[in-house]
Wavefront OBJ file of the C-alpha trace (Angstrom):
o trace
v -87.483 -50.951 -47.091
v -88.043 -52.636 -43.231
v -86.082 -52.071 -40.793
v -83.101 -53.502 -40.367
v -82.858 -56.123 -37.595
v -80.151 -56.284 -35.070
v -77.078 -58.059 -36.851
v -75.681 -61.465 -35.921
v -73.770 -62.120 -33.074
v -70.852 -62.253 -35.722
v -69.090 -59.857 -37.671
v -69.519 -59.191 -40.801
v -67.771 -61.312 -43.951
v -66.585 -58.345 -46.542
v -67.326 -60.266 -50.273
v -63.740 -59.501 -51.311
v -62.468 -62.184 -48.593
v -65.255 -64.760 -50.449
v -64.355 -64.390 -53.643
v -60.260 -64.485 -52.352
v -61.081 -68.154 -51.733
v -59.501 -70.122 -55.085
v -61.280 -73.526 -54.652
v -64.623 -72.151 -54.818
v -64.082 -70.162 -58.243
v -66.025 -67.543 -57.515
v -66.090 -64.305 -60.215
v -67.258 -60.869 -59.191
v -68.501 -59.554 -62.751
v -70.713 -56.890 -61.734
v -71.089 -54.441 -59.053
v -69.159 -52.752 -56.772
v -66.477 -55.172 -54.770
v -66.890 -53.400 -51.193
v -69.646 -55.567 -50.024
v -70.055 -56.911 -46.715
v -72.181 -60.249 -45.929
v -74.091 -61.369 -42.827
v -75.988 -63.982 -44.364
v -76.474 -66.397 -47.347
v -80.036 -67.182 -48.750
v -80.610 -69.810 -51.586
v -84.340 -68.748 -53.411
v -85.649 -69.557 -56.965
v -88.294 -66.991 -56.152
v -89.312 -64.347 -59.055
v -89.555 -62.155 -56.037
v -87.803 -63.481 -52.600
v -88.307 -59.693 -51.202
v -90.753 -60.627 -48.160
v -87.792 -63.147 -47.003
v -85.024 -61.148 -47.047
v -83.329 -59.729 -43.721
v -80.759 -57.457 -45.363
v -77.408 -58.369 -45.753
v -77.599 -61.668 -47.917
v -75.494 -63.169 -50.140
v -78.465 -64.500 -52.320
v -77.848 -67.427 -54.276
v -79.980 -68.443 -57.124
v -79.690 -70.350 -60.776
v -82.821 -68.073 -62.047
v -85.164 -70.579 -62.430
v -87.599 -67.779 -61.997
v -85.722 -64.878 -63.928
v -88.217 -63.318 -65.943
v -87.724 -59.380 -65.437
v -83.562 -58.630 -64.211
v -83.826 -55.193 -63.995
v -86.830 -55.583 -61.317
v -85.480 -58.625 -59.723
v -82.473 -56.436 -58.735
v -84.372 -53.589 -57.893
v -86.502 -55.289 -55.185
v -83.294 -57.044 -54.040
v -81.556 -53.534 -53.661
v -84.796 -52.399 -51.954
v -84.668 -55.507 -49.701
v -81.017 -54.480 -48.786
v -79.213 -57.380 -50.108
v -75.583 -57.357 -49.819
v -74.620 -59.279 -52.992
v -76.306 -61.624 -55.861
v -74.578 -65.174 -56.288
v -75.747 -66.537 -59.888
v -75.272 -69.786 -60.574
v -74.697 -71.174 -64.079
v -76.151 -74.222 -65.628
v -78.087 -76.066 -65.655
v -80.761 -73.041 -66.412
v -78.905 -71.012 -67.821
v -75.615 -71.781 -69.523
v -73.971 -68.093 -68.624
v -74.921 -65.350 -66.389
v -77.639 -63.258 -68.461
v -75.829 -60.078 -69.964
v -79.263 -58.242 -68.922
v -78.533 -59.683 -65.207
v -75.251 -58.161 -65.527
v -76.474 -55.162 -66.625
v -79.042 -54.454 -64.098
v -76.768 -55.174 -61.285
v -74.571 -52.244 -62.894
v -77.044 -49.832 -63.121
v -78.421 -50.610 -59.241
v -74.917 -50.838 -57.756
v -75.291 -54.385 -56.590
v -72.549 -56.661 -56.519
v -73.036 -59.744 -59.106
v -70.580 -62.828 -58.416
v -70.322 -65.503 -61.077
v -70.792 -69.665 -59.093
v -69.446 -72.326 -61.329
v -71.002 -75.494 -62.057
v -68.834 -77.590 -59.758
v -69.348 -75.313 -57.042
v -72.263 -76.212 -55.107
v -74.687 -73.324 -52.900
v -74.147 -75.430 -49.613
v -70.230 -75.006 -50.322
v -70.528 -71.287 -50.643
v -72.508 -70.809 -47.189
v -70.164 -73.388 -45.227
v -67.284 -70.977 -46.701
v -69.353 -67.639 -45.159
v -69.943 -69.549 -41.990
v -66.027 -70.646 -42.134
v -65.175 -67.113 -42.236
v -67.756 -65.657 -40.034
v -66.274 -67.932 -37.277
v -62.513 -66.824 -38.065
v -63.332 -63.033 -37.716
v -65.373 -63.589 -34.637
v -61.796 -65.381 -32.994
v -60.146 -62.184 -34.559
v -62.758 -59.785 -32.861
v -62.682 -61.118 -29.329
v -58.736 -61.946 -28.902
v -58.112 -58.306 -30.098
v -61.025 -57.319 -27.392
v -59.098 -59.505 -24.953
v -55.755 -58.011 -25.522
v -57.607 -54.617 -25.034
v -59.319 -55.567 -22.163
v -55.953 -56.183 -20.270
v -54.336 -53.469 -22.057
v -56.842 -50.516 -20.763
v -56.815 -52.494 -16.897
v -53.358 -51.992 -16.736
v -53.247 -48.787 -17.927
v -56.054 -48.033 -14.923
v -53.162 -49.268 -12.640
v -51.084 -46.837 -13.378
v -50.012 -43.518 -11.495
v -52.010 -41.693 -13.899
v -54.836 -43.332 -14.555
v -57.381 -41.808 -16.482
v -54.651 -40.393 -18.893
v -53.547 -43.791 -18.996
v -56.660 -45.494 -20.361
v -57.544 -42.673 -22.550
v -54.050 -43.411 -24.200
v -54.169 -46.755 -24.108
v -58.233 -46.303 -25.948
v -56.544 -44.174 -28.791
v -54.008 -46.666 -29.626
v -56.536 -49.233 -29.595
v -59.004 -47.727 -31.904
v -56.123 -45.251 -34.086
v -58.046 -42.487 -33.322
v -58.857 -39.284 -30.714
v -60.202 -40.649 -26.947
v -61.550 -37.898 -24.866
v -62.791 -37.575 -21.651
v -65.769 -34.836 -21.937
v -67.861 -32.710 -19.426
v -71.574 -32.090 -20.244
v -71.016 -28.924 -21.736
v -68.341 -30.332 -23.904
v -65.185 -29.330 -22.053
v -62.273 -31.859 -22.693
v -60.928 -32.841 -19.065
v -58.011 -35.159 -20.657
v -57.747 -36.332 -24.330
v -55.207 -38.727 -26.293
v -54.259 -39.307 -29.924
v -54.117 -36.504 -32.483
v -56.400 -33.603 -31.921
v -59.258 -33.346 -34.320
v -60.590 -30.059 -36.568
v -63.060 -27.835 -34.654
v -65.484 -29.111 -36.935
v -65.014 -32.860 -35.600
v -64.641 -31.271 -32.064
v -67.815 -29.692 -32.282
v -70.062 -32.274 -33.137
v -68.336 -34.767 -30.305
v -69.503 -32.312 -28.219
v -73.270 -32.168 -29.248
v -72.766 -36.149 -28.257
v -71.604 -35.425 -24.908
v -74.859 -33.372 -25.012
v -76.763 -36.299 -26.075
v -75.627 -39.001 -23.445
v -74.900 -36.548 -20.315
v -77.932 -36.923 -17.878
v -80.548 -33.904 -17.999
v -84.489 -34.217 -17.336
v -85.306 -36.646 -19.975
v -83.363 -40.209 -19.867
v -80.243 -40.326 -21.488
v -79.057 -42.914 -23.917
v -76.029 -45.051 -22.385
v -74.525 -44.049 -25.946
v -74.825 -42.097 -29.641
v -72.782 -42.348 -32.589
v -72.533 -39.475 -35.695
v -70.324 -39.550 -38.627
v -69.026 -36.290 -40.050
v -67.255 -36.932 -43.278
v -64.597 -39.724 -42.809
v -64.706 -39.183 -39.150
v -66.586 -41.994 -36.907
v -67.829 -39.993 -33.742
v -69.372 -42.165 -30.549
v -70.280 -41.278 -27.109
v -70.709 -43.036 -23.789
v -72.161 -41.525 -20.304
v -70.044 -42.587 -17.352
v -72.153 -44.220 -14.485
v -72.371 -42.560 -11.559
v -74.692 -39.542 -12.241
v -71.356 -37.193 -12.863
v -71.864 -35.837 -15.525
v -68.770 -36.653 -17.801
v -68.570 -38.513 -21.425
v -66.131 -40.320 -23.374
v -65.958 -39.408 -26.417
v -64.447 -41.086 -29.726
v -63.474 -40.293 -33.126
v -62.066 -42.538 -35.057
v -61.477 -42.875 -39.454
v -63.278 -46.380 -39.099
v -64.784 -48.602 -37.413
v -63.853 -52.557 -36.901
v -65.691 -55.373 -35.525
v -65.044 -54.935 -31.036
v -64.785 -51.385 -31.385
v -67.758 -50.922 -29.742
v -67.343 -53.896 -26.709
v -63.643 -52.363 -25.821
v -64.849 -48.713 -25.942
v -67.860 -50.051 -23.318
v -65.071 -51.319 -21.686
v -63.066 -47.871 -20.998
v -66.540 -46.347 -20.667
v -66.629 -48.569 -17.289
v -63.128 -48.356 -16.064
v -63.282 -44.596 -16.475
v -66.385 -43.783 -14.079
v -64.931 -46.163 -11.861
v -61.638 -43.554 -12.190
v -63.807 -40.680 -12.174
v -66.232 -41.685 -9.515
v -66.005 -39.382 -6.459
v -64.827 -41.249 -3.341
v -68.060 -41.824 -0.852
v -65.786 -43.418 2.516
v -67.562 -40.546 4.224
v -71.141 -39.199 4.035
v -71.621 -35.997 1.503
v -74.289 -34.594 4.019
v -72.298 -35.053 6.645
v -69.371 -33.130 4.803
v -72.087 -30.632 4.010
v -73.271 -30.036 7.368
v -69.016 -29.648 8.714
v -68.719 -27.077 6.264
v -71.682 -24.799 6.955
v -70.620 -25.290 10.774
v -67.467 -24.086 9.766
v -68.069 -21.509 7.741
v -70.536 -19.845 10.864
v -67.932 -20.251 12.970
v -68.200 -23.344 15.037
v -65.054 -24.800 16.499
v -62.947 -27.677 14.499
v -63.297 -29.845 17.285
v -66.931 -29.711 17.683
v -67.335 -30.481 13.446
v -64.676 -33.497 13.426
v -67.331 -36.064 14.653
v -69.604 -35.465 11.426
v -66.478 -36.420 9.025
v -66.624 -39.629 10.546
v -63.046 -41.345 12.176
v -62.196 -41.408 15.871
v -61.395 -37.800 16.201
v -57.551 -37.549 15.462
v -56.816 -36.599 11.350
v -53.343 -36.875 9.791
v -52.654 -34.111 7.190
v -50.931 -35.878 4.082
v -49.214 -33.510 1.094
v -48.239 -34.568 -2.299
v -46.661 -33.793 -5.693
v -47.223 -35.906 -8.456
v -43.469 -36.965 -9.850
v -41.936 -35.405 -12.774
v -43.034 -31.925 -11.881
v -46.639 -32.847 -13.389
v -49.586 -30.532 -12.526
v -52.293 -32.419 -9.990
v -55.918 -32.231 -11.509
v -59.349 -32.510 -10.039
v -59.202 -36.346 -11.527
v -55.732 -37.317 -10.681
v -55.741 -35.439 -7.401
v -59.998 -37.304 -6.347
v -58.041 -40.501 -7.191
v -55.256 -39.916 -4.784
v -57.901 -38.750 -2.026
v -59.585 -42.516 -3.281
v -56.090 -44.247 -3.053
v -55.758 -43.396 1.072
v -59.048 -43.222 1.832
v -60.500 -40.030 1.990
v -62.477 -37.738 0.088
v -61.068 -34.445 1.414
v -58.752 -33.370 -0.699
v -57.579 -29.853 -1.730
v -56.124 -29.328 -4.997
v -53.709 -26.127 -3.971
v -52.826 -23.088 -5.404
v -50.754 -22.896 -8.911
v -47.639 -25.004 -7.393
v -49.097 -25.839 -4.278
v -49.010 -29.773 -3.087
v -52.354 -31.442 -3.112
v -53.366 -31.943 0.843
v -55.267 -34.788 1.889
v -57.168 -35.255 5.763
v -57.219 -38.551 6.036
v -58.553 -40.403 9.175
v -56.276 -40.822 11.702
v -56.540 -44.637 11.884
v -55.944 -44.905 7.894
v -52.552 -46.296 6.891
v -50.881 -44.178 4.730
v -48.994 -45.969 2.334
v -46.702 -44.734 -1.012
v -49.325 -43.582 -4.332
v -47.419 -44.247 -7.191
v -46.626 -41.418 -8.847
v -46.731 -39.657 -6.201
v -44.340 -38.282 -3.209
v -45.961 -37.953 0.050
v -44.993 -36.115 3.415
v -47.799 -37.482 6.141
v -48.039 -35.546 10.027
v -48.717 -37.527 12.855
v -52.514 -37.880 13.479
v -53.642 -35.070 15.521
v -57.088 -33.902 16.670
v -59.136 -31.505 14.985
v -57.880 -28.459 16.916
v -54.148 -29.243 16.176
v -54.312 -29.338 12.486
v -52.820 -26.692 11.726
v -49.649 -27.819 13.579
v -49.685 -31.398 11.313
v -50.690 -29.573 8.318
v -46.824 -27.693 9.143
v -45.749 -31.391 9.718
v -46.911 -32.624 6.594
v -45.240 -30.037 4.742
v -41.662 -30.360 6.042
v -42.400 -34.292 5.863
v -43.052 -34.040 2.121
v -40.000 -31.506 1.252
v -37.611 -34.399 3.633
v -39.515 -36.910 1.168
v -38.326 -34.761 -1.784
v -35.170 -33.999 -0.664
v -34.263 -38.024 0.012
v -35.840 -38.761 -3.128
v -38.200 -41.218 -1.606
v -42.125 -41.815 -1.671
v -43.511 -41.649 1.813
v -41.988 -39.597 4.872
v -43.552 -39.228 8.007
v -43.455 -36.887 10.206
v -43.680 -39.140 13.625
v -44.332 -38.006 17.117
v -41.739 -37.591 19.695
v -41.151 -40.599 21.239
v -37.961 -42.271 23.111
v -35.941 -40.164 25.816
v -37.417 -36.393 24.079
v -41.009 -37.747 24.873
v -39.774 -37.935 29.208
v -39.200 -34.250 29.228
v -41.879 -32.297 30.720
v -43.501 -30.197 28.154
v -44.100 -27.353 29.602
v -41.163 -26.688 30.794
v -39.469 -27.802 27.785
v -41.667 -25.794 25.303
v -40.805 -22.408 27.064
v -37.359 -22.960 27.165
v -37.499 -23.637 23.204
v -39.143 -20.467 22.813
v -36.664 -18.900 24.443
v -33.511 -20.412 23.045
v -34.935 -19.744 19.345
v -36.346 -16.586 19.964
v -33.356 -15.002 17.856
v -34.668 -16.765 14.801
v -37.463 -15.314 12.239
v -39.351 -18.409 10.989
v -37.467 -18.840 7.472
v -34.842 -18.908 9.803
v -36.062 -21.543 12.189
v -37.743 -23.903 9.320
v -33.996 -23.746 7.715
v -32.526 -24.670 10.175
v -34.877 -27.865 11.265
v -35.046 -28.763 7.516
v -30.889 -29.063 7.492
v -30.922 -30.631 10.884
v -33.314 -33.481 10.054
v -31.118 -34.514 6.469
v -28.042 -34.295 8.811
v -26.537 -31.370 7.421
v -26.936 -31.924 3.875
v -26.678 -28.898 1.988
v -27.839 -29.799 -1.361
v -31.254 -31.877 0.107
v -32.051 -29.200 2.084
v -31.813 -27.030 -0.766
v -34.234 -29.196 -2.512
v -36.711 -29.740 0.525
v -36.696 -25.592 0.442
v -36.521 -25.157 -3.246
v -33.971 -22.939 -2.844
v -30.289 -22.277 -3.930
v -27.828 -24.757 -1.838
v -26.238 -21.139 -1.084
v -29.169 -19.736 0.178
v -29.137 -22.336 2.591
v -25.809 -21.968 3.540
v -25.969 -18.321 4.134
v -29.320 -18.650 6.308
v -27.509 -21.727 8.430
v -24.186 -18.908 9.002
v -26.779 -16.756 10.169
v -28.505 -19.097 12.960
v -25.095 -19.594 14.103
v -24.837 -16.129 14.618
v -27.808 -15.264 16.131
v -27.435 -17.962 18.453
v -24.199 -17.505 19.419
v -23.174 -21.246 18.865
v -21.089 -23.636 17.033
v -23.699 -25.850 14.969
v -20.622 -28.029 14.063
v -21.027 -28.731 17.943
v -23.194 -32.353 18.341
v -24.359 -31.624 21.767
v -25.631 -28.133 20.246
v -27.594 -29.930 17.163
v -29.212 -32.344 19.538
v -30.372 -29.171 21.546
v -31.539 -27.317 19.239
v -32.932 -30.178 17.744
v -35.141 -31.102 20.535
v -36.507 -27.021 21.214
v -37.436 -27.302 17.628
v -39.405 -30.458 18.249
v -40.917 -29.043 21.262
v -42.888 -26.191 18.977
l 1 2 3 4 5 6 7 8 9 10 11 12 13 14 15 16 17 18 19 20 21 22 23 24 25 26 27 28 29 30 31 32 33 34 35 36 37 38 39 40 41 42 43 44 45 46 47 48 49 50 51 52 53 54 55 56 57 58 59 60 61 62 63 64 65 66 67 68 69 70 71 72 73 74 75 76 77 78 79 80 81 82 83 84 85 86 87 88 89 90 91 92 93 94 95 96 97 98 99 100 101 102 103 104 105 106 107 108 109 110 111 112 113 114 115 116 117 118 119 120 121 122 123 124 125 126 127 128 129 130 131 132 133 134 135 136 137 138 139 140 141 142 143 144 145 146 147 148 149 150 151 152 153 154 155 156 157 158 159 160 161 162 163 164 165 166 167 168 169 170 171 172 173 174 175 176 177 178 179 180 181 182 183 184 185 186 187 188 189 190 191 192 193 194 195 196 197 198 199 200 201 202 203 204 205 206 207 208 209 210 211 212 213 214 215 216 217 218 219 220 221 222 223 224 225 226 227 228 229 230 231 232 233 234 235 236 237 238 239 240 241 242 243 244 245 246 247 248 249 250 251 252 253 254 255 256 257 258 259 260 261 262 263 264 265 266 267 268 269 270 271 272 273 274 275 276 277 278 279 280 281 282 283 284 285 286 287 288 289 290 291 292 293 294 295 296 297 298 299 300 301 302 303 304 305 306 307 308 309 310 311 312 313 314 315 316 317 318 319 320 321 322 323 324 325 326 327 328 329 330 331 332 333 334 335 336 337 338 339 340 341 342 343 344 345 346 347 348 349 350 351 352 353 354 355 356 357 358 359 360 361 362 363 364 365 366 367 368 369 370 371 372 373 374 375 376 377 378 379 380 381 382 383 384 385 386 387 388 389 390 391 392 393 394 395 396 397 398 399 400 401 402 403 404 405 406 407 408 409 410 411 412 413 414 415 416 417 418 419 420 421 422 423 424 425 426 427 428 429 430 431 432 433 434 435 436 437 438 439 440 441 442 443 444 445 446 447 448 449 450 451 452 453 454 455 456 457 458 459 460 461 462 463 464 465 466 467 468 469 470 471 472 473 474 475 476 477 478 479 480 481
C-alpha cells in the first residue's frame, strides 16, 4: 500500500452522516458502517488502484466488473474508505458476489439508486465536509478564548491545564523531561497510561538529537499526544484523551504555546550577570559592591506574598509572580514561608491577583535586610486588613525632621525593656490602631496571645498605652529602628 498523503484541509465525513441524508437514497448493504470519507472518486476502471489516494468514496456502475472479489481486494489495498455501486443501467442490482466480497474484506458497500446521480453524491460530501470544517474551527475559537482567559487568571498554568481537559474530556498534564507531572487536570489515568505519556515527554523534551515539536501513541482506548514547550526548558504537555475529534490537535498547539509562555523563566535581567552576583556572594564580597550586576539603579524593594486561600506557592506559580512585577529573583520559602521577591527599586509594585503582597520601601543593597523586616510586617498588615497590596513607606512628614541620630538612640533606649516578639507585637497592634483580632491575624496568633504580650509592654514600660501621646511615642522610636 503507498503512503498515505497528508489529509485535506477538512475533516473527515464519517459514511453514517452520508447515508443519514433521505433525498439521496443511499443503502449501506455491506460492510462495516464506521467509515470515514475524505474524498469521492467516480472510475469504470477494472483496476482504479494507481489513482487512488486513500480515503475515497469510490463510485462506479461496474462497467468493468469482471473479478469482485479482486476488485475489492486492490481497493482495500488502495485504502479506500467505502464502495458506492450504482445500479442500472449495467447492472440492474448490486451483484450478490460484489456484496459478498465486500463482506469478506470488511469494506463498506452502499447501494446509489437510479435517480441519484454520482455528481449529487460528491456535492453532498463536499456539503458536509464544509459544515464540519465551520463545526471544527468555532469549537477551536471558543477554545482559543477559553484557554486565554484561563492564562489570565491568578493561577495560570493550573488554569489552562483545566480549561485543556474540559476541552478535550480527557487528562492535561504539564510534564518534566523525566516524566514528573508539575500540575495535571481531569481524572488521573492508570500507571499503565501514565507510563507511556511519559516515554512521550521523553520523545519531544530536547536532548542531543532534534526533538520532534510533537508524538502521539495510543494504548488501548487511550489517545496519548505530546508537545515540547518553546523555550529550551525542558517541560511537555502531555494528553490523554478516549478520542480524538477534528481541532483537537490546533487547540492543544494552542495550550502548548500559552503554557511556555507561562512557564518561560523571566529574562528582565541578565542570567550571567545573576551568575556572576552569586559567586561574588557566595566568596564573600559585599551586597553593595554585587547590586550593580543585577541591573536597577542601586536601591531594591523586598516584596512578600501568599497566594489567597491558603494555597501552596510553586516554582511555576511563584516564576510567574517574579514575571508579574518584574523580576526574576524570587525565593520560594520554606514549608509556610511567603514567596519573597527583589524587585528593582524603580519597579511599581502593583496588586497580583491571587495574591496578597506586603512591599518595603526601596532600600540599597546593604539595607536589605532591614526592608526584607519591612516587607514582612507590610504583608501580615496586608493580611490582617484583608487587602492586596500594603506598603511599608518611608518616614516622611513631621517624624522625617527629627534628627536621626539622636532619635534612634533614644528609641533604643526607651524599648530596651522589650524582647523582639515583644517589640514586633507591639508595632504590629499599633499600626491596625489597636485592633486585637487583625493583629492576631498579621501574627498568626491567638487574639489572646496578643493581648497578654500588649499587658506586658505596658508593664515593662511603665506606661499607659491607652495614653495617645504615649502611642505616638512609642510609635515613632519604633519607626526610628
Amino acid at each position: 500500500m503507498p503512503e498515505a498523503p497528508a489529509g485535506p484541509p477538512t475533516p473527515p465525513v464519517p459514511l453514517a452522516g452520508l447515508l443519514a441524508l433521505e433525498e439521496l437514497g443511499l443503502r449501506g448493504i455491506a460492510g462495516p458502517a464506521d467509515a470515514e470519507l475524505l474524498w469521492v472518486h467516480t472510475s469504470e476502471m477494472a483496476d482504479p488502484y494507481p489513482y487512488l489516494l486513500g480515503g475515497e468514496l469510490l463510485l462506479t456502475a461496474g462497467v468493468l466488473l469482471t473479478e469482485p472479489d479482486g476488485y475489492v481486494a486492490r481497493l482495500v489495498e488502495a485504502g479506500a474508505a467505502a464502495l458506492g455501486f450504482g445500479v442500472r443501467p449495467v447492472h440492474d442490482t448490486v451483484p450478490p458476489e460484489l456484496v459478498a466480497a465486500c463482506d469478506r474484506h470488511g469494506l463498506p458497500l452502499v447501494e446509489v439508486p437510479p435517480e441519484t446521480p454520482f455528481t449529487a453524491i460528491a456535492r453532498a460530501v463536499w456539503g458536509l465536509m464544509a459544515a464540519a470544517r465551520h463545526r471544527e474551527l468555532r469549537r477551536v475559537t471558543r477554545a482559543q478564548q477559553a484557554l486565554a482567559t484561563a492564562a489570565a487568571r491568578p493561577d495560570p498554568i493550573p488554569a489552562v491545564l483545566h480549561q485543556l481537559a474540559v476541552r478535550l474530556s480527557g487528562r492535561a498534564a504539564l510534564l518534566t523531561a523525566g516524566g514528573e507531572e508539575l500540575h495535571a487536570a481531569g481524572e488521573a489515568p492508570g500507571p499503565e497510561v501514565r507510563a507511556a505519556l511519559t516515554r512521550l515527554a521523553r520523545v519531544v523534551a530536547p536532548g542531543a538529537r532534534p526533538a520532534p515539536a510533537s508524538a502521539t501513541d495510543t494504548l488501548g482506548p487511550a489517545h496519548l499526544s505530546a508537545y515540547a514547550l518553546g523555550g529550551g526548558q525542558g517541560l511537555a504537555l502531555g494528553l490523554a484523551t478516549d478520542h480524538r475529534e477534528a481541532g483537537d490537535h490546533t487547540i492543544a498547539q494552542i495550550a502548548a504555546v500559552l503554557l511556555s509562555l507561562l512557564a518561560a523563566p523571566h529574562q528582565g535581567a541578565d542570567a550571567a550577570g545573576r551568575s556572576a552576583a552569586l559567586v561574588r556572594l557566595l566568596l564573600g564580597e559585599d551586597p553593595a559592591g554585587v547590586a550593580p550586576l543585577l541591573g536597577g539603579d542601586g536601591r531594591w524593594t523586598v516584596v512578600h506574598a501568599r497566594r489567597g486561600g491558603g494555597t501552596a506557592a510553586d516554582p511555576l506559580t511563584a516564576g510567574a509572580l517574579g514575571a508579574g512585577l518584574g523580576s526574576a529573583l524570587v525565593d520560594m520559602g520554606r514549608g509556610g514561608d511567603a514567596v519573597r521577591v527583589l524587585v528593582p527599586g524603580g519597579e511599581r509594585i502593583t496588586p497580583q491577583p491571587g495574591w496578597t503582597l506586603g512591599a518595603s520601601a526601596a532600600a540599597p543593597a546593604d539595607a536589605l535586610g532591614l526592608a526584607d523586616a519591612q516587607a514582612a510586617r507590610a504583608l501580615g498588615r496586608a493580611e490582617a486588613t484583608r487587602t492586596p497590596l500594603a506598603v511599608d513607606t518611608p518616614v516622611t512628614g513631621l517624624a522625617a525632621l527629627i534628627p536621626p541620630g539622636p532619635a534612634a538612640a533614644h528609641a533604643r533606649a526607651l524599648l530596651a525593656p522589650l524582647t523582639e516578639p515583644l517589640a514586633e507585637t507591639l508595632r504590629c497592634w499599633l499600626s491596625l490602631h489597636g485592633s486585637w483580632d487583625r493583629t492576631a491575624v498579621a501574627l498568626s496568633v491567638h487574639r489572646n496571645t496578643v493581648r497578654q504580650r500588649i499587658a506586658r509592654c505596658g508593664v515593662l514600660l511603665e506606661v499607659d498605652l491607652d495614653d495617645m501621646d504615649v502611642r505616638t511615642e512609642l510609635w515613632l522610636a519604633l519607626r526610628q529602628e
